[in-house]
N, C-alpha and C positions, 0 to 999 in steps of 0.2 A: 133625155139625151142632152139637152142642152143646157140644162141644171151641171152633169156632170163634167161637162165641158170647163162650165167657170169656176167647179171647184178645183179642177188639173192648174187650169191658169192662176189661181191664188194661190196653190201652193207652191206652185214654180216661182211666182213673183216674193213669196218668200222665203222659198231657198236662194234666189240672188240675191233677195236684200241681206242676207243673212252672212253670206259669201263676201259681198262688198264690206261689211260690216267689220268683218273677221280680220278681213286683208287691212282695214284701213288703220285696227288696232294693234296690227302687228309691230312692234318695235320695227329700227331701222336696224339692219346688220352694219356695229362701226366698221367706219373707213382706216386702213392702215393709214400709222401714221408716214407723212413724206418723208422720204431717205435726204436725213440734211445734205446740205447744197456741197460741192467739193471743199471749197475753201473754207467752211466751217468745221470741218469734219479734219480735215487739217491744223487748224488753228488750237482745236481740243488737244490734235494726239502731239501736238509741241508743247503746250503744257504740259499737258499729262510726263513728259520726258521731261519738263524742267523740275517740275516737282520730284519724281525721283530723285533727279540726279543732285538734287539739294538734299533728301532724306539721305540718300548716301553718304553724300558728305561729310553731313550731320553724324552718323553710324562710324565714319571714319576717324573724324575726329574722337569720340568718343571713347574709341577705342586706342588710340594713340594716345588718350589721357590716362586710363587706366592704364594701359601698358608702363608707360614714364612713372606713373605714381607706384606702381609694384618693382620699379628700379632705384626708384630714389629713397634715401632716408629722410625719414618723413622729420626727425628733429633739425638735421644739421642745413638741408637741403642740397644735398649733394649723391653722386650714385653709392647705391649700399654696394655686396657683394656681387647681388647679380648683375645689376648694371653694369659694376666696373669689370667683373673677367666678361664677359660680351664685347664692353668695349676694345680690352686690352688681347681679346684674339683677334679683332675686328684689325684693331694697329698692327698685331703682329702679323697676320695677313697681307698687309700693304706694305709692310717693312720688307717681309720677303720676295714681294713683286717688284717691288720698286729700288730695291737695295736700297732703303734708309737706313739710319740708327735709331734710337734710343733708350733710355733709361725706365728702369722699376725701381722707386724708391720705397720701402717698407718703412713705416713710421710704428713704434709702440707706444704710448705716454704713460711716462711712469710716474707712480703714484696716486691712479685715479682712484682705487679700490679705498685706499686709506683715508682721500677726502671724501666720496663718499659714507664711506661708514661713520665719519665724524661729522662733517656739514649735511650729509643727506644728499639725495640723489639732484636736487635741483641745482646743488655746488657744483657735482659734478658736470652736468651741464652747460654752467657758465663756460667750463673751463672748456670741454669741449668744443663749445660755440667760438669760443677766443682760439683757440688753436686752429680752428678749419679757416680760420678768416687769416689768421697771420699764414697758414700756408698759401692758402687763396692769393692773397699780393705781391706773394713771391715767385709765381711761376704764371707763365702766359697766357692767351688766352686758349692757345692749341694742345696746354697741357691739360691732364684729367686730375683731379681730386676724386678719392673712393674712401668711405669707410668700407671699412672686411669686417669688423668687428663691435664688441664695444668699446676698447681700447687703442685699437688698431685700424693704422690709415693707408691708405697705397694713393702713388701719385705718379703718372706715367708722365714721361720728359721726353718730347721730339729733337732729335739731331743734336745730341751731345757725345761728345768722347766720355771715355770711362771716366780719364781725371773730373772732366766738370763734373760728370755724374757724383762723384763724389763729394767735388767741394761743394756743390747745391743742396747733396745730404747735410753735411756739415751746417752751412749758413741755416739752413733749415731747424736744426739741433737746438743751435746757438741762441735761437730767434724767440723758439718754444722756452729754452732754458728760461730765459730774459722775462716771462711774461709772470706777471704778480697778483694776487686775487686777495680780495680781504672779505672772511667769511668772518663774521662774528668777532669783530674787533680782530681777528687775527692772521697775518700776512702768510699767505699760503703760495708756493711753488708746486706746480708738477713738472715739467721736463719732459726727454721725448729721446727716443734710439732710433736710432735708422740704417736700414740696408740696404745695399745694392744690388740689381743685378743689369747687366749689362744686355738690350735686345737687339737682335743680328736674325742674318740668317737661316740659325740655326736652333733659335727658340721655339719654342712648345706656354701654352699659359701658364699650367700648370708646373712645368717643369719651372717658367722663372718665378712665381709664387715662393715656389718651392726656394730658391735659391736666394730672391731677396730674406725670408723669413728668415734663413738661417744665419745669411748676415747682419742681420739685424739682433739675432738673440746673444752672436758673438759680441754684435758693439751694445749690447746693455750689461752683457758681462765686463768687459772691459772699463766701463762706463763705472759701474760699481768696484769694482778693483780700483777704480782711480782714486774715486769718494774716500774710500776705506785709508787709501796711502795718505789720502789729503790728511785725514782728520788723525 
């Protein structure tokens, strides 16, 4: 009886050793981490809000670059077609709110095709580049220069009566005539037609598009009728 006694108590004494054993090998369960302090948790989410609002920025500009470069001609550096009708309904807009005036002057330069074909395209270029600059110094800073074409220039004029509009084509004519290029030991002229239209009102873009172009094919007609009587 008492043999079986101390066998009950050795193995109770190791099933608690066993127990304490078990428990003392048990991993700890991690502690959550502490919930940062107020002002830290704050200090992040300012950040975090200046950083966006820099990548925006950034996103902004970017996109206002591309935009400008898909308006501009990329040789002459001035707006091509789309830029300038955007711009010139953007003015006729304000012209009709605000009762201003002004001017659409159509430029063509004659003779590009033929220096071209004969000097090669980088001739043509000079000349080009020399003509947007002599228009460039002639008109202010509120006025717009636009290529339309390859040939063909548009240049919108704030706050002139019709006569100036005109005499400004003219000077303009005059200026282009005057400019001289020497390709290959040889003294080259292009020249340049220009038309009017008058902006009020009662303009549309395209309707004055429409109207400078035609005056413009009238004074290159004329323009050549003259040549013809001169010579």
């Amino acid at each position: 009886m008492l043999m079986k006694k101390k066998k009950r108590a050795a193995a109770s004494g190791a099933a608690k050793s066993k127990s304490a054993a078990t428990r003392k090998a048990a991993p700890r369960r991690a502690q959550p981490a502490p919930a940062p302090a107020p002002s830290t948790a704050l200090t992040e989410a300012k950040a975090a809000i200046r950083r966006l609002k820099a990548e925006l920025a950034a996103a902004q500009a970017q996109i206002a670059e591309l935009q400008g470069s898909a308006e501009t001609d990329f040789l002459l550096d001035i707006l091509n077609r789309r830029g300038f009708e955007r711009e010139l309904s953007r003015s006729i807009a304000y012209i009709k709110r605000y009762h201003a005036s002004g001017a659409l002057v159509m430029l063509d330069v004659d003779r590009l095709k033929p220096i071209n074909d004969t000097f090669g395209h980088a001739a043509g270029d000079v000349v080009l580049k020399a003509i947007v600059k002599t228009v460039s110094s002639q008109v202010r800073a509120s006025d717009v220069v636009g290529r339309l074409g390859g040939d063909e220039f548009a240049v919108l004029l704030w706050n002139l009566s019709e006569t100036d509009a005109k005499a400004k084509a003219a000077a303009l004519e005059q200026s282009i005539d005057r400019l001289t290029f020497d390709f290959d030991g040889r003294s080259v002229r292009a020249g340049a037609s220009a038309g009017v239209a008058i902006l009020g009102s009662h303009s549309e873009a395209r309707r004055a598009l429409e109207e400078a172009d035609s005056a413009m094919y009238v004074r290159k007609a004329r323009r050549r009728h003259e040549k013809v009587g001169d010579s």
